[in-house]
C-alpha positions in Angstrom: 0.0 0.0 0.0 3.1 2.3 1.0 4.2 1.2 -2.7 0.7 3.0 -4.5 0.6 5.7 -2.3 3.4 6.8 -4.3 1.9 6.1 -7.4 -1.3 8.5 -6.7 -1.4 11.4 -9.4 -3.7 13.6 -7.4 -2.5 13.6 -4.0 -4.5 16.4 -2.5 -7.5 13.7 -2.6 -8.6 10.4 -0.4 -8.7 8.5 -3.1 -6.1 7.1 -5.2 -7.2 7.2 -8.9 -4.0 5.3 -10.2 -4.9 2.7 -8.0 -8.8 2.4 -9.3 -7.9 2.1 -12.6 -5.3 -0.6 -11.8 -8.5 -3.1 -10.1 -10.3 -2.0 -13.1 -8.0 -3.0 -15.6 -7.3 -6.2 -13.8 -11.4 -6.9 -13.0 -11.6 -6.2 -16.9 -8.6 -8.9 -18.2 -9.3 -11.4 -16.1 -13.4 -11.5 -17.0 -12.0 -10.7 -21.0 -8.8 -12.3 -20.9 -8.3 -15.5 -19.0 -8.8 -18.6 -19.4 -8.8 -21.1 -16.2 -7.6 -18.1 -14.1 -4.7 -18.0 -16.5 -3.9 -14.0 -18.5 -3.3 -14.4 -21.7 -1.0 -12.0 -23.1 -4.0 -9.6 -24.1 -4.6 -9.3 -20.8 -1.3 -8.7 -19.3 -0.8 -5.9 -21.9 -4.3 -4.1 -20.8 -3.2 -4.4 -17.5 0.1 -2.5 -18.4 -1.8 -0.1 -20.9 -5.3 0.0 -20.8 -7.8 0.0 -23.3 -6.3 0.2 -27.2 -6.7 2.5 -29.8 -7.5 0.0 -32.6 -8.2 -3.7 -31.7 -9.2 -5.1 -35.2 -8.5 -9.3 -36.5 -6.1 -9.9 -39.3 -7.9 -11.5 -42.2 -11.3 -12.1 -40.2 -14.7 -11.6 -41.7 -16.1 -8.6 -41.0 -13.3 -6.0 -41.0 -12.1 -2.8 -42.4 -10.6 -4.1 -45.4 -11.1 -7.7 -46.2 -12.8 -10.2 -45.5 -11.1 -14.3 -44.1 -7.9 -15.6 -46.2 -8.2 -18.7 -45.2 -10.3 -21.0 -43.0 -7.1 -22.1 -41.3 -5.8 -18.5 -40.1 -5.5 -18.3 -36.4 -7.4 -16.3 -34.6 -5.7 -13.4 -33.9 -5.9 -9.4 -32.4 -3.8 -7.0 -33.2 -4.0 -4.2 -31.1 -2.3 -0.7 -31.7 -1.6 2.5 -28.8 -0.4 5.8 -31.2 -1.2 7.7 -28.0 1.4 6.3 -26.5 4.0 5.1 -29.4 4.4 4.5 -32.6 5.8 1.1 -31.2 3.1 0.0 -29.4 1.4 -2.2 -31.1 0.8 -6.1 -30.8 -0.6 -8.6 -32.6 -2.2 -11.2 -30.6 -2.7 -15.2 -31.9 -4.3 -17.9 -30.3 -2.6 -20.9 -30.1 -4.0 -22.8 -27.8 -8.0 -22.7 -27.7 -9.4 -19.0 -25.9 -5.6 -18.2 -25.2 -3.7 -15.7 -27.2 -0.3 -15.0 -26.3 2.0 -12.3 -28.6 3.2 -13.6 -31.7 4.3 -12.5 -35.6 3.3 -13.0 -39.1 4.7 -16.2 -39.9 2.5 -17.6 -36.4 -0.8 -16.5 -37.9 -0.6 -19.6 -40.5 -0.6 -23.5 -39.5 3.0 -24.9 -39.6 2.4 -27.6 -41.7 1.1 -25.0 -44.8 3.3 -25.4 -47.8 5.1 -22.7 -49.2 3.4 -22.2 -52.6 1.6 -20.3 -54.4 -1.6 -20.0 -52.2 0.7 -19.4 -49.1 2.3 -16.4 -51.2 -1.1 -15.1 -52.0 -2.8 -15.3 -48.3 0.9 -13.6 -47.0 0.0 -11.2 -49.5 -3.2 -10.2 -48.5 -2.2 -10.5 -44.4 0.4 -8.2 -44.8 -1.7 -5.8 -47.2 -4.2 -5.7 -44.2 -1.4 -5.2 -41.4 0.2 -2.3 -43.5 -3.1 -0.4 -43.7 -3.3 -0.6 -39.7 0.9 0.2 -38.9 3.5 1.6 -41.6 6.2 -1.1 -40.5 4.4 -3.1 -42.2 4.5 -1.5 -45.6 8.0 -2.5 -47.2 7.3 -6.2 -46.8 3.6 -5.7 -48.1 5.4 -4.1 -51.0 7.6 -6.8 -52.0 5.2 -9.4 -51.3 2.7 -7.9 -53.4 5.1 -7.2 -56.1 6.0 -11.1 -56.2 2.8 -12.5 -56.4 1.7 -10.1 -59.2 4.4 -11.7 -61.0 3.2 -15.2 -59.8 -0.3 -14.2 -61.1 0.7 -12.6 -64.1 3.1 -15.8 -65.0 0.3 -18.4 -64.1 -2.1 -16.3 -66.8 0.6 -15.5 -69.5 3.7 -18.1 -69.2 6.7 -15.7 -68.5 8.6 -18.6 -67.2 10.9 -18.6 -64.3 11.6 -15.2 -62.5 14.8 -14.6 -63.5 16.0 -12.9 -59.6 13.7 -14.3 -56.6 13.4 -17.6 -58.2 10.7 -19.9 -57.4 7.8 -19.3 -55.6 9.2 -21.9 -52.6 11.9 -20.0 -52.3 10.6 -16.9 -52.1 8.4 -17.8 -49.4 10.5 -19.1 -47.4 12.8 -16.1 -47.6 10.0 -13.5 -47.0 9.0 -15.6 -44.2 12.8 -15.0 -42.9 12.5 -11.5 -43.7 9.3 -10.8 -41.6 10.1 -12.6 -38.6 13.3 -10.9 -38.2 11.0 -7.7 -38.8 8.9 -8.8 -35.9 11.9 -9.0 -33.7 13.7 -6.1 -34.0 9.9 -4.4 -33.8 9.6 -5.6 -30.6 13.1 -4.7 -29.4 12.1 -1.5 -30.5 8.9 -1.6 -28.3 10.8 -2.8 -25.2 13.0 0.3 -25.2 10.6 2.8 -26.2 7.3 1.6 -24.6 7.0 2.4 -21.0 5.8 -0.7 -18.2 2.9 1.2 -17.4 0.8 3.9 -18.7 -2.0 5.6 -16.7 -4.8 7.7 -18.5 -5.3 9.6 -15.0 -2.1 11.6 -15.2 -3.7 13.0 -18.2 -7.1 14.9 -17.0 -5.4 18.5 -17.4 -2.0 19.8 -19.2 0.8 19.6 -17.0 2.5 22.8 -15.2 6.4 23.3 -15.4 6.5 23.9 -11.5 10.5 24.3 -10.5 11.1 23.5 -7.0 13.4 22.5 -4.0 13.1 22.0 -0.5 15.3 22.7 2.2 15.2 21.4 5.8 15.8 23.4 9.0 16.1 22.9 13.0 13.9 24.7 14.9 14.8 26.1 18.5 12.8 23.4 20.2 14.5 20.8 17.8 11.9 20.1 15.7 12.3 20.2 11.5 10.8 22.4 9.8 10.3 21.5 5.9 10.4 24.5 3.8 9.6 24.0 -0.4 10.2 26.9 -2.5 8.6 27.0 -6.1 7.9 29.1 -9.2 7.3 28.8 -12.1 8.0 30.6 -15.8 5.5 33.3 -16.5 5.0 32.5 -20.3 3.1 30.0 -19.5 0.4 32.0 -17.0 -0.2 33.9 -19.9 -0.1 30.9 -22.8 -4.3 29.8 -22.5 -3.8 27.4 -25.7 -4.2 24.6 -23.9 -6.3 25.2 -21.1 -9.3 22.9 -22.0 -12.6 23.9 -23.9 -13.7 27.3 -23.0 -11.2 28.9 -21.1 -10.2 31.0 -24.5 -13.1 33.5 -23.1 -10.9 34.2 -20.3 -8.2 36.2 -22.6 -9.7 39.4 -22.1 -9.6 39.5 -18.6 -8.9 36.6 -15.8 -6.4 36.5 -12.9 -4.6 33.1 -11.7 -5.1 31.4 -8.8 -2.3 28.7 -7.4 -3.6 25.9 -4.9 -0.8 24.6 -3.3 -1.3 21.3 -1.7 1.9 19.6 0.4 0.9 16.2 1.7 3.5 14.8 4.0 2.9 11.1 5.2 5.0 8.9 7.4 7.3 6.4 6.5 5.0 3.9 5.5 3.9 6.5 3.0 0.5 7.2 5.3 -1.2 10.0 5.0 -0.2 12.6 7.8 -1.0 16.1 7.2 -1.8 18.4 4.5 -1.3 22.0 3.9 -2.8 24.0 1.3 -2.2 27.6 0.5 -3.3 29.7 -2.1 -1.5 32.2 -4.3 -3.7 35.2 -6.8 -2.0 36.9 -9.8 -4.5 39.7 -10.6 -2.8 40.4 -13.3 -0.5 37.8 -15.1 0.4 39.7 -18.5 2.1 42.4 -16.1 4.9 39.3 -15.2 8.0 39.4 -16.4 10.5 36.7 -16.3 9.0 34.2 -13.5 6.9 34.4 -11.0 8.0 35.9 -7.8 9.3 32.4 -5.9 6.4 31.1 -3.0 7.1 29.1 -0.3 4.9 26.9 1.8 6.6 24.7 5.0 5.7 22.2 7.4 6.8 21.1 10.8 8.1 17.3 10.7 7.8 15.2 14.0 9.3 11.8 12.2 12.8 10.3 11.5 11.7 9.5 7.8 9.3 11.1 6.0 8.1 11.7 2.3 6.2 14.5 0.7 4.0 15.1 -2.2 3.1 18.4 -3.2 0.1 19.0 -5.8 -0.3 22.6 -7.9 -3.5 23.3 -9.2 -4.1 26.8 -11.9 -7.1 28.3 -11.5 -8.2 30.4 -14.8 -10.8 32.9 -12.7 -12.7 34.9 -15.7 -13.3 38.9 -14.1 -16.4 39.3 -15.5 -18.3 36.2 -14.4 -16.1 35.1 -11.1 -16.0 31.3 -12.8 -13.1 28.9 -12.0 -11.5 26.3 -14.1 -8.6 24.3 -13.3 -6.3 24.5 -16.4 -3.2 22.7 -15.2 -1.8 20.4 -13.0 1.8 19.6 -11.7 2.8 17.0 -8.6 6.1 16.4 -7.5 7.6 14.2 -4.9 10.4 14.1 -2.2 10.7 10.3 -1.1 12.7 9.6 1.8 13.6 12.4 3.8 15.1 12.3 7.5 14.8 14.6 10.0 17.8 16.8 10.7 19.5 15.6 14.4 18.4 17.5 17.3 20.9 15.8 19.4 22.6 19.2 21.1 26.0 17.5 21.2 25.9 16.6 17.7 26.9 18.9 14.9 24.1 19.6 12.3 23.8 21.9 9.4 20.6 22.5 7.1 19.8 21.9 3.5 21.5 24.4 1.2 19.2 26.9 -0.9 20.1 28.1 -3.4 19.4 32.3 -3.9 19.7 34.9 -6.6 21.5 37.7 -6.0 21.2 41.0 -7.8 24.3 41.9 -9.8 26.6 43.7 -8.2 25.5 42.8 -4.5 28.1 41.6 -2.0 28.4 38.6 0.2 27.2 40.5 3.3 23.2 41.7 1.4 22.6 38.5 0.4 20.5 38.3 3.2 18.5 41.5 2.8 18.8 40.6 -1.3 18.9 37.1 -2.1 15.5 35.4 -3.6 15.1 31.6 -3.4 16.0 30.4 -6.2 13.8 26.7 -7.2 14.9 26.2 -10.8 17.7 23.6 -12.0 18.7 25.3 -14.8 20.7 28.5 -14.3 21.9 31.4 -16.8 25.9 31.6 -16.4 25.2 35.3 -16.1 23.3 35.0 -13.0 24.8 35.6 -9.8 23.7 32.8 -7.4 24.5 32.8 -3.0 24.2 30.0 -0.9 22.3 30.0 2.7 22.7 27.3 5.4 22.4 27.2 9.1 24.8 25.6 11.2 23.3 23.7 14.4 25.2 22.3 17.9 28.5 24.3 17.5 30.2 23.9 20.7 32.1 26.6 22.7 36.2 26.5 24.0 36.9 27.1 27.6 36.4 30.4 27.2 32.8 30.4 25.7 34.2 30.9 21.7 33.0 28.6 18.9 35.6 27.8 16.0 34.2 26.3 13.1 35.6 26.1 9.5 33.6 26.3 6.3 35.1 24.2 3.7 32.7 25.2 0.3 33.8 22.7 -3.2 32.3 23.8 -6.4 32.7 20.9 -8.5 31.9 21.4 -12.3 31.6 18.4 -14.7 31.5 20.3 -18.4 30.2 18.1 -21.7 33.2 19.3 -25.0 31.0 19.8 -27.9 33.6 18.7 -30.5 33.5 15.7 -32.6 36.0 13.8 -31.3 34.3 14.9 -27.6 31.2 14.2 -28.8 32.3 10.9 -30.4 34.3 9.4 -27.4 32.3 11.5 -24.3 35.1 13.1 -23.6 34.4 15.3 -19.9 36.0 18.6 -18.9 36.0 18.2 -15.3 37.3 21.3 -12.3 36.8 21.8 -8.7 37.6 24.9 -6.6 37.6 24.6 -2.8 37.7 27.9 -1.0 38.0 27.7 3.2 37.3 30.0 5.9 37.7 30.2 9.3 35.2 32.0 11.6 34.2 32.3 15.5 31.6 33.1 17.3 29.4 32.9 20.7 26.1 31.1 19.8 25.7 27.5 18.7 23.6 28.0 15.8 24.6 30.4 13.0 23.3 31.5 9.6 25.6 31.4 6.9 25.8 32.6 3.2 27.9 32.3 0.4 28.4 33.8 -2.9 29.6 31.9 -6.4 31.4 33.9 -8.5 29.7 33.4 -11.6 32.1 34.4 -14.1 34.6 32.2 -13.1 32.9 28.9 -11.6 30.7 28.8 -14.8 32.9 28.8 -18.1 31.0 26.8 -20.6 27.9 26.6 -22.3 26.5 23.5 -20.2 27.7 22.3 -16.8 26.7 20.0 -14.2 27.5 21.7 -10.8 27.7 20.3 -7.6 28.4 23.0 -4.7 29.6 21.1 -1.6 29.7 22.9 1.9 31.5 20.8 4.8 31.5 22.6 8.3 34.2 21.3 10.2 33.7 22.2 14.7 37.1 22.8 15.9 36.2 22.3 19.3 35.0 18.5 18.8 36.3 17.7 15.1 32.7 17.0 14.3 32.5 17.1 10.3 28.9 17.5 8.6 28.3 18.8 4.5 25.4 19.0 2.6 25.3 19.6 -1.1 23.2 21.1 -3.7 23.3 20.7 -7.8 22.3 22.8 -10.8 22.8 22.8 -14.4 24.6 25.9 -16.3 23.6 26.7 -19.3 25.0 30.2 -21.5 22.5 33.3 -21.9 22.2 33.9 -25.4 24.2 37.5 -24.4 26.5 35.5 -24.4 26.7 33.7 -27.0 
């Protein structure tokens, strides 16, 4: 249960729709799909899946295109999902009675058929069928069809042996070659590109590019407090293009509402509390790069947590006072600890990251910085660094001595051909150390990257490592925080 908890796409609710239309699919497959409490392959792939696009019989009476080949075809299905992949698509065939497991072509036709002229013909007209239902099908309809024209045409006018595929026998037997190792690299195709599982619940409304972190903090009466900062880029506030049926009548005038909804359950992935707050943008054309970053926290009581947090968009029209939801964005933080609220242990808090206006100095990034929840980062932008440092002990004479060891360690792709060719990495690290003292045992810290020389490339992976070392005790804690560079087109 722990397991589908983690699997619900709408968190902020009791129930878990992922989980529904799991028991659904399964009650469906094994009253369509079984037989003596056995799945057939059918119903596996419904399980997986759910309901296909296209479920239509090869060579069957009473399809699209033509009617039964032969009165010895297997039964068959062949299901297709273009929603999902080109790839997805199985043919079915029963080979024992009421079972149908996956199979190919060649399976479709009893074993013991000969490889003449009426095998030739009934391929032809399988694979015509299959090509009008999935394109890979098309190039071995096309030579199939273009040999038994000949085979026709010969049998009519006498043209005598074809002079390059050579008899009918052996053509068969080579198409039939052909086409099964079609089938197979088909489905090696669909095994890499098809996912396990795909839910139609994740779908109800477009998705929301919601950037965020989290940080973790130690209150004075040593609890944690669980902070998650979040924004998201304004462009798409004001892009209504795919906000459902109707909300176009919302162009002329609308604000947005934000529902945020952070779930935090236990470590059994129960539910434990939920916190919602709500965020209005009167106006969102007047938004200019992102919106200002929100925060919402919690207080965590457990050793091991998890947290889901749900964003709805709220299209509100001015004129009417209506609300539709237009999108939807959940992310999740599994497996979180509580920071150590042992007083004689050294502790130190997440690291969040902050933007810092050009030109600002390490000692108003406090006053300046603004929580910064996005991954990617523009090399022009001036990024700073908070923490807080917990347990620091004092010296004989009341002084606490602690050293802040901070790594920037930058992992940098070379775009070259022989780079690219090989994967050839540029990789640097800069360590910087300070030494500071002080009276209390818990102190806020901040740091400033120097952009211009800590981010040289187009694209970097980033990895800022802070260690605080006690020099009272030796006690040695880090925490680190990641980000990917990429070059403002400034500067390029």
């Amino acid at each position: 249960m722990g397991w589908w908890r983690t699997q619900d796409p709408v968190p902020s609710t009791r129930q878990n729709e992922r989980l529904f239309e799991h028991l659904r699919r399964v009650a469906y497959a094994r009253a369509n799909y079984s037989q003596d409490g056995r799945l057939d392959d059918r119903g596996k792939v419904y399980i997986r899946l759910g309901q296909p696009h296209r479920d239509v019989s090869i060579g069957m009476p009473n399809q699209e295109t033509v009617s039964r080949v032969s009165t010895r075809l297997r039964r068959n299905e062949f299901w297709t999902y273009p929603h999902i992949d080109q790839k997805a698509y199985y043919l079915f065939v029963e080979k024992d009675p009421e079972v149908f497991d996956l199979g190919g072509v060649t399976d479709l036709f009893p074993p013991d058929m000969m490889p003449g002229r009426k095998y030739l013909y009934e391929m032809e007209t399988v694979l015509r069928e299959l090509a009008t239902f999935h394109g890979d099908y098309g190039l071995p309809s096309a030579d199939v069809f273009d040999r038994a024209s000949w085979s026709r045409d010969n049998q009519q006018y006498g043209l005598g042996p074809d002079p390059i595929d050579g008899p009918v026998r052996g053509f068969v037997r080579k198409i039939e070659d052909r086409i099964e190792s079609v089938d197979q690299q088909n489905a090696e195709r669909r095994r890499r590109r098809v996912p396990q599982v795909y839910s139609e619940t994740s779908n109800e409304y477009p998705n929301l590019a919601v950037a965020s972190r989290v940080s973790r903090y130690l209150t004075r009466e040593g609890h944690t407090r669980l902070e998650m900062y979040w924004s998201v880029p304004a462009d798409l506030l004001r892009n209504t293009d795919d906000m459902g049926a109707g909300a176009g009548r919302y162009n002329d005038g609308y604000d947005v509402t934000f529902l945020t909804t952070l779930l935090r359950r236990g470590e059994n992935h129960g539910r434990q509390q939920t916190k919602s707050t709500k965020h209005r943008i009167d106006d969102p054309f007047s938004l200019r790069g992102v919106l200002p970053p929100q925060s919402i926290s919690t207080i965590i009581r457990d050793s091991l947590f998890h947290v889901n947090c749900q964003w709805d968009q709220y299209i509100v029209s001015e004129a009417t006072g209506d609300r539709t939801i237009a999108r939807r964005h959940v992310t999740r933080y599994d497996t979180l600890t509580a920071l150590d609220d042992d007083p004689a242990t050294l502790e130190i808090s997440d690291l969040k990251l902050l933007s810092v206006p050009e030109g600002r100095s390490a000692t108003r990034i406090a006053t300046v910085g603004i929580p910064y929840p996005f991954s990617r980062v523009d090399t022009s932008q001036t990024l700073g660094i908070k923490f807080e440092i917990y347990h620091l002990q004092s010296d004989v004479d009341g002084r606490t001595r602690y050293t802040v060891d901070y790594t920037v360690h930058r992992q940098e792709t070379e775009k070259g051909f022989f780079a690219t060719l090989f994967g050839r990495e540029d990789e640097k690290e800069t360590t910087v150390t300070t030494t500071h003292q002080g009276q209390d045992g818990r102190t806020t810290e901040y740091i400033l990257l120097d952009s211009k020389n800590l981010f040289e490339k187009e694209s970097s992976t980033v990895t800022v490592t802070v260690k605080i070392t006690d020099e009272v005790t030796g006690q040695v804690v880090a925490r680190s925080v990641s980000f990917q560079t990429v070059a403002s087109i400034a500067q390029k």
